[in-house]
LUMMIKE-936398 format. One record per residue (C-alpha): residue number from 1; residue in three letters; y negated, z, x. Coordinates in Angstrom, 2 decimals. Example, Ala and Ser with C-alpha at 12.3 -4.5 7.8 and 13.67 -1.06 7.14 Angstrom:
# LUMMIKE-936398
1|Ala|4.50|7.80|12.30;
2|Ser|1.06|7.14|13.67;
//
This chain:
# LUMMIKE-936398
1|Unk|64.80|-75.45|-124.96;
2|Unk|62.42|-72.56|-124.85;
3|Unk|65.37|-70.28|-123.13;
4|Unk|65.30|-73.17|-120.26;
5|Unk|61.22|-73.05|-119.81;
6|Unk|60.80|-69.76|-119.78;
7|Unk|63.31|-69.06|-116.78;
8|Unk|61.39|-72.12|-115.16;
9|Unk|58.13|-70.52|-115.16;
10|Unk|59.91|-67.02|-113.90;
11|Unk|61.18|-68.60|-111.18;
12|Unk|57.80|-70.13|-110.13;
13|Unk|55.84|-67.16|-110.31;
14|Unk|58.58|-65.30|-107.93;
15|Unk|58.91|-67.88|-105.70;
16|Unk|55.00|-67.62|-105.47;
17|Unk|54.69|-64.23|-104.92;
18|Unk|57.52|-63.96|-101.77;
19|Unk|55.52|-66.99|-99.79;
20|Unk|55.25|-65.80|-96.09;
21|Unk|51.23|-66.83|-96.61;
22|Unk|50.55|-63.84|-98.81;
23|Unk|49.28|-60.87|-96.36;
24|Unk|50.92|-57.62|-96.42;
25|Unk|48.39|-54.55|-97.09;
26|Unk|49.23|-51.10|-95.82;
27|Unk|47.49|-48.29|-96.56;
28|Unk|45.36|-46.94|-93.19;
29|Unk|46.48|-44.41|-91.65;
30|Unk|45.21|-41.00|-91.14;
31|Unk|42.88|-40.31|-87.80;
32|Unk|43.61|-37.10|-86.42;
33|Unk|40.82|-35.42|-84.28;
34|Unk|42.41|-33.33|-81.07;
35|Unk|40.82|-29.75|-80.51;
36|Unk|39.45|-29.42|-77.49;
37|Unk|37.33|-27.44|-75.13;
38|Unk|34.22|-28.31|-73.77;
39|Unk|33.55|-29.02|-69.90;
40|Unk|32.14|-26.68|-67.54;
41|Unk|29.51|-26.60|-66.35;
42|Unk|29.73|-27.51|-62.26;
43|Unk|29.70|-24.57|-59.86;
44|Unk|26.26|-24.63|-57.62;
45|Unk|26.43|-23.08|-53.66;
46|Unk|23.11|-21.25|-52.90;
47|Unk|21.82|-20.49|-49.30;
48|Unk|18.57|-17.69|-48.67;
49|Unk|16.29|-18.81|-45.69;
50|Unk|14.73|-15.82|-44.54;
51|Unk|11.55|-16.32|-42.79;
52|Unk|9.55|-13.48|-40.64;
53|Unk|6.71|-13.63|-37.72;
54|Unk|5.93|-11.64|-34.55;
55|Unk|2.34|-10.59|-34.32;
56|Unk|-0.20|-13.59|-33.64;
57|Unk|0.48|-15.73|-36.58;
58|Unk|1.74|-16.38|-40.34;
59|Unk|4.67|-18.73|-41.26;
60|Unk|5.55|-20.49|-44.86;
61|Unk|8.04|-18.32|-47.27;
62|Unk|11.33|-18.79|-47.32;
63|Unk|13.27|-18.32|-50.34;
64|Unk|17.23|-19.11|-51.92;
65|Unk|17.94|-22.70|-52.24;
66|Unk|21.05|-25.03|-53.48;
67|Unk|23.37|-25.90|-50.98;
68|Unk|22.11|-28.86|-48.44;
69|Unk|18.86|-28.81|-49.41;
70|Unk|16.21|-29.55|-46.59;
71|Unk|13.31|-27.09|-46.58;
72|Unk|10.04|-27.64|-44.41;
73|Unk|8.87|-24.35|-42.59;
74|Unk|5.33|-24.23|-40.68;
75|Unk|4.22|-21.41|-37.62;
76|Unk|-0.01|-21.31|-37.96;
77|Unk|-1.45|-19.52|-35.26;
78|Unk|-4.25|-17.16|-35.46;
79|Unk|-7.13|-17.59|-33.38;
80|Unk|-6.51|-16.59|-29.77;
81|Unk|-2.36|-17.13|-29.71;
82|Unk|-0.44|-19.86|-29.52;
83|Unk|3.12|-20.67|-30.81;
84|Unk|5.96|-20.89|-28.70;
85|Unk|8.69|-21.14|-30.58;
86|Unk|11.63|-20.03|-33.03;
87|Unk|14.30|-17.29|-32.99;
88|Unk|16.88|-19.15|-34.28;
89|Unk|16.22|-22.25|-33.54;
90|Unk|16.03|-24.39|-30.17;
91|Unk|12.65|-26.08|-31.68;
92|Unk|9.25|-25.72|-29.69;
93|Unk|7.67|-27.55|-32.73;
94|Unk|5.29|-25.35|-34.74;
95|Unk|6.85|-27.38|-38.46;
96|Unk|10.53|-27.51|-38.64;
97|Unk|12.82|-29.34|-41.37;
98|Unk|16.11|-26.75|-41.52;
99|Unk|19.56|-28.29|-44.28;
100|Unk|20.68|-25.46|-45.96;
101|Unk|24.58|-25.07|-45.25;
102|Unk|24.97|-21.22|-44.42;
103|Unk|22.11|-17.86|-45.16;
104|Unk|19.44|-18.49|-42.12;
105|Unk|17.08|-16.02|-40.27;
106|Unk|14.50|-17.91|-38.26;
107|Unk|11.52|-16.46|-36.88;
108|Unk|8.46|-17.25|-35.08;
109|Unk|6.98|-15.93|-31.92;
110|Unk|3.28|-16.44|-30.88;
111|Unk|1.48|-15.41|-27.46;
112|Unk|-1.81|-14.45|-26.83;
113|Unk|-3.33|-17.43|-25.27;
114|Unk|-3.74|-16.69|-21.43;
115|Unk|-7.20|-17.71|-20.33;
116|Unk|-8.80|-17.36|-16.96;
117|Unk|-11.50|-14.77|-19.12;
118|Unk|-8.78|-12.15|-20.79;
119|Unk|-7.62|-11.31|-17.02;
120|Unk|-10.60|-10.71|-15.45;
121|Unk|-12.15|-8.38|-17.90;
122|Unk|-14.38|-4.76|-17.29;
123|Unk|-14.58|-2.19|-19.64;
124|Unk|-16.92|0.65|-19.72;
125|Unk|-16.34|4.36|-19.24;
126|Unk|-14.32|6.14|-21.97;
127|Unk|-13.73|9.44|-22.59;
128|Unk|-10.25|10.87|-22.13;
129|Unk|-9.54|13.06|-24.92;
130|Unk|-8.20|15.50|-24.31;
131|Unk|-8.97|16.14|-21.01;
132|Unk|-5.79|16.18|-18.26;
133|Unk|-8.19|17.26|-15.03;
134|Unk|-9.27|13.46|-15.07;
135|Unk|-11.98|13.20|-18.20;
136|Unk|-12.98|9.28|-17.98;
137|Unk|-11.84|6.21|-17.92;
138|Unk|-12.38|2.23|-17.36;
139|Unk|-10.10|-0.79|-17.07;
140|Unk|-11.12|-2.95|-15.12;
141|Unk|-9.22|-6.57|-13.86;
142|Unk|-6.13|-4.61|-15.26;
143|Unk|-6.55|-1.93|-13.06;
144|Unk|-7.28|1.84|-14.82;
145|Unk|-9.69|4.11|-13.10;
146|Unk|-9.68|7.69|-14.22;
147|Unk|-12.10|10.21|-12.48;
148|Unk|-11.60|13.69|-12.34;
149|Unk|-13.99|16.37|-14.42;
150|Unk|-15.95|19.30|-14.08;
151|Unk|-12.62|21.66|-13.38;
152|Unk|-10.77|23.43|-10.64;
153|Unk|-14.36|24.92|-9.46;
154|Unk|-15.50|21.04|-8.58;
155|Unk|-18.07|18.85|-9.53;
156|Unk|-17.45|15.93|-12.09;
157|Unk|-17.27|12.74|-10.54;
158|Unk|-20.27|11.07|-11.18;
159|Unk|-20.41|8.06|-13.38;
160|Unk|-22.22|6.08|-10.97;
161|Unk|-19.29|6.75|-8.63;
162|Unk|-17.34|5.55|-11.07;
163|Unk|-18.96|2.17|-11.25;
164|Unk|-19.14|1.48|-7.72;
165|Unk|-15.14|1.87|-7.19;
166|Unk|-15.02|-0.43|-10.26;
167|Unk|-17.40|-3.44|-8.55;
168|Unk|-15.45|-3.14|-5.30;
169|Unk|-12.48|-4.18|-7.44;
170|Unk|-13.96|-6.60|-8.47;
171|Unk|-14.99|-8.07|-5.59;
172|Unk|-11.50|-7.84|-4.21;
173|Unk|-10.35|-9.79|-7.36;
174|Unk|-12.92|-12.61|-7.33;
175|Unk|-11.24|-15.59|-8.35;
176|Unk|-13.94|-17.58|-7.09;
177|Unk|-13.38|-16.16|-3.20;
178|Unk|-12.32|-18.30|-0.64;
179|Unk|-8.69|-19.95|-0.29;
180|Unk|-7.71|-17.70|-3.48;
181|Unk|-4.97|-19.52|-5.70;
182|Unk|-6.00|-18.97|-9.02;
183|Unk|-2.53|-18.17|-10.50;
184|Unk|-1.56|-16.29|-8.28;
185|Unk|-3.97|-14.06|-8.35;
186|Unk|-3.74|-13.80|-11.93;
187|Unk|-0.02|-13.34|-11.50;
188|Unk|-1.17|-10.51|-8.79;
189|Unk|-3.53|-9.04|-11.91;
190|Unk|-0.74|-9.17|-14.43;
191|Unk|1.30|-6.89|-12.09;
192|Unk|-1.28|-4.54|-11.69;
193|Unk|-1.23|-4.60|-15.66;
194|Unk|2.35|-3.71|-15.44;
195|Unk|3.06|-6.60|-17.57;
196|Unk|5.17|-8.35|-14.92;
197|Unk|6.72|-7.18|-11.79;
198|Unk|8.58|-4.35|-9.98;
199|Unk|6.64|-1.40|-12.06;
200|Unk|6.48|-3.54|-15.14;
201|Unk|5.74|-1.17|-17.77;
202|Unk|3.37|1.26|-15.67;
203|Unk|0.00|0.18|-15.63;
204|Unk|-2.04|0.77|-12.59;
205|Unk|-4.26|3.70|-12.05;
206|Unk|-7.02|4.97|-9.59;
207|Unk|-7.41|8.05|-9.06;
208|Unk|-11.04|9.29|-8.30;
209|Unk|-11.81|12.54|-7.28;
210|Unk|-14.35|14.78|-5.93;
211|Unk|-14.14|15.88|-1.72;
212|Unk|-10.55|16.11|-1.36;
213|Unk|-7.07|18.21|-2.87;
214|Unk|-8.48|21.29|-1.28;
215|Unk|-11.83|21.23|-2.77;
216|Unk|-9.71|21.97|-5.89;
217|Unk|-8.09|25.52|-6.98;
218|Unk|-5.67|24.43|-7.81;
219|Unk|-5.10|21.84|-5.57;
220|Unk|-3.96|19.17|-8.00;
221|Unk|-2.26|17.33|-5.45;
222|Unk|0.65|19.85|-4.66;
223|Unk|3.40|19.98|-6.37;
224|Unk|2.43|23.87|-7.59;
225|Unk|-1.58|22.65|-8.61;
226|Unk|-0.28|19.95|-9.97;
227|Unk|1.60|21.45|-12.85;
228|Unk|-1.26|24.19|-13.17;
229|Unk|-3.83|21.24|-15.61;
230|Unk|-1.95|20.95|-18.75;
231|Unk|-0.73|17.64|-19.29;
232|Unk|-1.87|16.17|-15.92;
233|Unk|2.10|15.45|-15.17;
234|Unk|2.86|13.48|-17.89;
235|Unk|-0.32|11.70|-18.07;
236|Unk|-0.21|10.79|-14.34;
237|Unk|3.79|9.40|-14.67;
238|Unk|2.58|6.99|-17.30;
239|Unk|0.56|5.46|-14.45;
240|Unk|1.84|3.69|-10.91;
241|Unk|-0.31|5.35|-8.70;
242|Unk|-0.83|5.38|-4.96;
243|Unk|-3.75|7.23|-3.34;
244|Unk|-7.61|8.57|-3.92;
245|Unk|-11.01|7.53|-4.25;
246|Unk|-12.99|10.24|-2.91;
247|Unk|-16.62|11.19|-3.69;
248|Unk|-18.21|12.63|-1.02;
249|Unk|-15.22|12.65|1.14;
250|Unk|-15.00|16.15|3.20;
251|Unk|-15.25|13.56|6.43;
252|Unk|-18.23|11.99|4.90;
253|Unk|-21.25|11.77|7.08;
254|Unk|-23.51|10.00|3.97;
255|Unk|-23.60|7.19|5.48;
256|Unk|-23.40|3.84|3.79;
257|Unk|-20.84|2.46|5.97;
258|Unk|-18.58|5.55|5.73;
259|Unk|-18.61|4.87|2.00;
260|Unk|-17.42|1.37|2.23;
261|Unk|-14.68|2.27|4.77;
262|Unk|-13.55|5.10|2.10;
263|Unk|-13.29|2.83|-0.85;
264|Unk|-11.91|-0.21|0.98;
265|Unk|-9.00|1.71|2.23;
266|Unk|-8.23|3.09|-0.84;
267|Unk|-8.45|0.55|-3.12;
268|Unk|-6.67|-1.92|-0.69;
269|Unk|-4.14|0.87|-0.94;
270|Unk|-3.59|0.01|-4.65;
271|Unk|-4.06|-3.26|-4.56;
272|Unk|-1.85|-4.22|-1.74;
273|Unk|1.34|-1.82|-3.12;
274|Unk|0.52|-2.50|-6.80;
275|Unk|-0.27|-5.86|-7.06;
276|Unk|-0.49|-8.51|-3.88;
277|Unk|3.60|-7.44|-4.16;
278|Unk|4.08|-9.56|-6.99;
279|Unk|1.20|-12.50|-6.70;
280|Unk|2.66|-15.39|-4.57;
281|Unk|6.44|-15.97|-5.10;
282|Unk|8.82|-14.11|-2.79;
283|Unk|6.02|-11.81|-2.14;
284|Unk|8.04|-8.93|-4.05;
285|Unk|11.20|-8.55|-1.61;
286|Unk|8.70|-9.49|1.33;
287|Unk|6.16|-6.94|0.64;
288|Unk|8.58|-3.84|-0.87;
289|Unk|7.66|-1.02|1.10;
290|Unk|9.43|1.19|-1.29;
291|Unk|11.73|3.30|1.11;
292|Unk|12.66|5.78|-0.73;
293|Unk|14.55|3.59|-3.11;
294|Unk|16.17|0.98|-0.82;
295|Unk|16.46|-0.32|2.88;
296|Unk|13.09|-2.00|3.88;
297|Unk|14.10|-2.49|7.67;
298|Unk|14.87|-6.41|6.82;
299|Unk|11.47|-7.56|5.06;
300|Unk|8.66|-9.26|6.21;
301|Unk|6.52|-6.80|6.19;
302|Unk|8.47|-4.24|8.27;
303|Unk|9.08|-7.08|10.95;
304|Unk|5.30|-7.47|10.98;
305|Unk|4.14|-3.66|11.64;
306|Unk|6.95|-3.09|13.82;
307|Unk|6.00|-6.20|16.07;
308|Unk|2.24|-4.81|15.98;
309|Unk|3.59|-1.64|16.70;
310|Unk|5.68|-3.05|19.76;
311|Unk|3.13|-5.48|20.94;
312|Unk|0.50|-2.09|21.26;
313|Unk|-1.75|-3.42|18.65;
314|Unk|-0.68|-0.26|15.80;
315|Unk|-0.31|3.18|17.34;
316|Unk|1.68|5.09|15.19;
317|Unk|1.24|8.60|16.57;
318|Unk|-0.95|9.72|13.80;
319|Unk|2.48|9.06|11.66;
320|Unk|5.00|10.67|13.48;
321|Unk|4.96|8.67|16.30;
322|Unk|8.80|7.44|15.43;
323|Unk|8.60|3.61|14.22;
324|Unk|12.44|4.60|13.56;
325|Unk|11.65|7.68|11.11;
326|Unk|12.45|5.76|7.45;
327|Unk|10.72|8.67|5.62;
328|Unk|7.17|7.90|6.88;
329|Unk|7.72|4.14|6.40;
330|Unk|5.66|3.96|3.43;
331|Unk|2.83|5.21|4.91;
332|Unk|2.65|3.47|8.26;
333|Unk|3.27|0.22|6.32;
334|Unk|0.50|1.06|3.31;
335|Unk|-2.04|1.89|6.34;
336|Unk|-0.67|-1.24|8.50;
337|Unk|-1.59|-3.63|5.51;
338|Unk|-5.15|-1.64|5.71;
339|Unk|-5.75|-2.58|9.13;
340|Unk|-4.52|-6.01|9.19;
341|Unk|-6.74|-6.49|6.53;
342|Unk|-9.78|-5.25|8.32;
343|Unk|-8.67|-7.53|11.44;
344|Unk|-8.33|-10.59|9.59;
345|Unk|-11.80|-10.06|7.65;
346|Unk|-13.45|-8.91|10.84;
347|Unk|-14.43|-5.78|9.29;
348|Unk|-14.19|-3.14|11.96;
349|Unk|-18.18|-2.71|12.46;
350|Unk|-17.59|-0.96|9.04;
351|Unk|-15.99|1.85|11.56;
352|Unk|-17.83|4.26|13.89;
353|Unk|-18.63|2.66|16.88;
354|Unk|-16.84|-0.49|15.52;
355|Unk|-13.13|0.75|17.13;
356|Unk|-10.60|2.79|15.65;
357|Unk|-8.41|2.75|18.56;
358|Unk|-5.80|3.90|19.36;
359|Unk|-4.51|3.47|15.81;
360|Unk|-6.03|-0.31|15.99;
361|Unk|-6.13|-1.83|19.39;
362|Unk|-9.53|-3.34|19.56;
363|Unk|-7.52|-6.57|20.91;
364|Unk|-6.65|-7.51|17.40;
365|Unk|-9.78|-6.66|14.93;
366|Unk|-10.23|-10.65|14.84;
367|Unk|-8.25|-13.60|13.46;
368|Unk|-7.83|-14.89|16.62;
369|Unk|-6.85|-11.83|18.07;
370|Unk|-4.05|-11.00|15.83;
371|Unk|-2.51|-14.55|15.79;
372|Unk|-2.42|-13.44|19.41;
373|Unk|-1.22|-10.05|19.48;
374|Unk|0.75|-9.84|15.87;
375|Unk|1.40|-13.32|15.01;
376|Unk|4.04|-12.00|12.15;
377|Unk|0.98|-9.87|10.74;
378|Unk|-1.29|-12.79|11.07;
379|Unk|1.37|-15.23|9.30;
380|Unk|2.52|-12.52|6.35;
381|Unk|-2.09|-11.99|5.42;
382|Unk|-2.26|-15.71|5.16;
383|Unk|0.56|-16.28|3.37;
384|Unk|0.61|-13.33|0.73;
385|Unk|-2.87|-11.81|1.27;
386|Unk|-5.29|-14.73|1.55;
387|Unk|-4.36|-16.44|-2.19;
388|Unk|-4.69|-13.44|-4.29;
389|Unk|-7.57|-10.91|-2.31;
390|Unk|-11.03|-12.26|-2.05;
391|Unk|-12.86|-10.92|0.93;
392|Unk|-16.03|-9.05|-0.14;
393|Unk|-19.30|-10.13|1.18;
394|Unk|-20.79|-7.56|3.61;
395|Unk|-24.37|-7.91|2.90;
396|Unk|-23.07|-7.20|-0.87;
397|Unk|-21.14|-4.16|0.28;
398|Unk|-24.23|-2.51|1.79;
399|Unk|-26.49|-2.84|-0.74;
400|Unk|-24.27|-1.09|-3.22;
401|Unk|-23.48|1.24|-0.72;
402|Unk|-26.25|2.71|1.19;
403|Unk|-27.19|6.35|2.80;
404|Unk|-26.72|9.46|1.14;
405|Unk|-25.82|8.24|-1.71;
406|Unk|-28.11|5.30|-2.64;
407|Unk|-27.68|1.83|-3.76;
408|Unk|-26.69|0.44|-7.43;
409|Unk|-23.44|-1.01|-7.84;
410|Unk|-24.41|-4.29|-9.97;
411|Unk|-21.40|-3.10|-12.45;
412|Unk|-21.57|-4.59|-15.56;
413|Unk|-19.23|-4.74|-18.78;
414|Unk|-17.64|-7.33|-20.72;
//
């Protein structure tokens, strides 16, 4: 009986312990960490902006920045220029936002500000150190007057000479004369300055001297006398120059009105080749009276003398007396522009006994007379001539010019 309830109880307990209810427990398993390595760090692109400035202003620093980033850059001008834009860049704005994608040079470029004031400005007399036959100086309405020293057995030019050739300038370059167009003469004044124009880089001089070549030993003005004052080659080629101011001309009678006829010519000389070529557009192919380094027998100008010189109103004889002879172009068309000026201003009482015929028929020293006899001449003065050359009052004339010598020249510097 025991036997029978033991194996009872044996097979409760195993029939108990396979029941599908009863969870099976596993031991966890292991967790195995993977070696690995760690991540990079992610590759930057750097750009340098490289900023620079002409002269005139300052700019913001560039510097090296991460690719695509946008950098602000900033022209300031200093006082008397003004920005005008970027090299490197098509912006006229003076602040300028530039994305990074490549190296970049930019830089910007400032002006001095052009007033009416900074064209029409006199200096004083300088010394010119050392001396190359011509010892002074003054600039005046962009126009350099140098007057010869105490050398080649001459007199110095006297500063009071000096000053008097300056004022006539001046007067020629009023910008407050009749019918004168204010740009254009400036335009005429930056040619003389050589900073536009056909002899851009050659400033203009005047030449002022004392009697004439001869009065000189050397004579300065041949090619021999010339070379004889150290450094009075090289000093002179740095200049465009055309003819003299004399002092005391060797044809000078003292009188007053033989002094304005001497400096008028002159200086009308320089003016007209050095700077009314250049003022009003198309004035430099109409004007060129440069001969010697192209043909001049299809401008405006040369159509104008030779008509004067058909029509009987410009004798040519003192010149050759061949309209056709291209070597003494130049000067019958620098002394043509002379005398057509003179017409048109009515100016011929300046002469002696008011004529200077044959050279000038005395049928054309009026406006009226040369729309009549020269009607090219008359057209080509008020087209080219009237805007930029002020005419100079008379009764001004004569008081700085007076006999033998006398008279103050109302010069004064900026």
């Amino acid at each position: 009986m025991k036997r029978i309830v033991f194996l009872f109880i044996l097979l409760v307990l195993l029939n108990h312990c396979s029941s599908d209810d009863d969870p099976i427990i596993t031991p966890p398993a292991s967790v195995q960490s993977p070696t690995s390595e760690p991540e990079p760090e992610p590759f930057v692109v750097q750009y340098t902006l490289t900023v620079t400035t002409s002269e005139g202003g300052s700019v913001s620093e560039g510097g090296t920045f991460d690719e695509g980033t946008e950098v602000t850059i900033t022209a300031t001008s200093n006082s008397g220029y003004e920005f005008i834009g970027w090299e490197g860049s098509d912006s006229s704005e003076p602040t300028l936002t530039i994305s990074l994608n490549s190296n970049i040079t930019i830089s910007a470029t400032f002006q001095t500000i052009e007033t009416h004031e900074s064209y029409y400005s006199s200096g004083d007399i300088v010394a010119i150190d050392p001396p190359v036959f011509f010892d002074r100086s003054l600039t005046v309405y962009g126009i350099k007057l140098i007057a010869a020293g105490a050398i080649g057995g001459q007199l110095a030019v006297p500063d009071t000479w000096i000053y008097k050739t300056a004022q006539v300038f001046r007067l020629l370059m009023d910008p407050e004369g009749i019918a004168i167009d204010s740009q254009a003469q400036i335009n005429m004044i930056k040619v003389l300055k050589g900073e536009i124009g056909w002899h851009q880089g050659y400033p203009t001089g005047q030449r002022i001297a004392y009697g004439g070549g001869n009065e000189y030993s050397p004579n300065f003005l041949s090619d021999q006398g010339r070379l004889s004052y150290s450094g009075l080659e090289a000093f002179q080629d740095a200049l465009a120059l055309d003819d003299m101011v004399w002092y005391k001309n060797v044809d000078s009678r003292f009188i007053g009105d033989d002094d304005i006829v001497e400096i008028l010519e002159h200086t009308l000389h320089t003016i007209h080749r050095y700077g009314v070529r250049g003022g009003v557009e198309g004035s430099t192919a109409a004007l060129n009276i440069e001969a010697e380094e192209e043909d001049i027998s299809n401008t405006e100008i040369f159509f104008a003398m030779k008509e004067a010189y058909e029509n009987g109103v410009y004798g040519i004889e003192g010149y050759g007396g061949d309209i056709n002879n291209q070597d003494a172009w130049p000067v019958m068309l620098k002394e043509y522009q002379y005398l057509l000026t003179f017409g048109m201003w009515e100016f011929s009482e300046f002469w002696e006994g008011g004529s200077l015929s044959p050279e000038w028929n005395d049928n054309a020293r009026t406006p009226e007379g040369i729309q009549q006899n020269n009607p090219l001449g008359y057209a080509l003065y008020n087209t080219y001539f009237a805007p930029v050359v002020s005419i100079p009052s008379k009764e001004v004339l004569r008081s700085i010019f007076q006999d033998n010598d006398q008279g103050e020249s109302g010069y004064t510097s900026d």
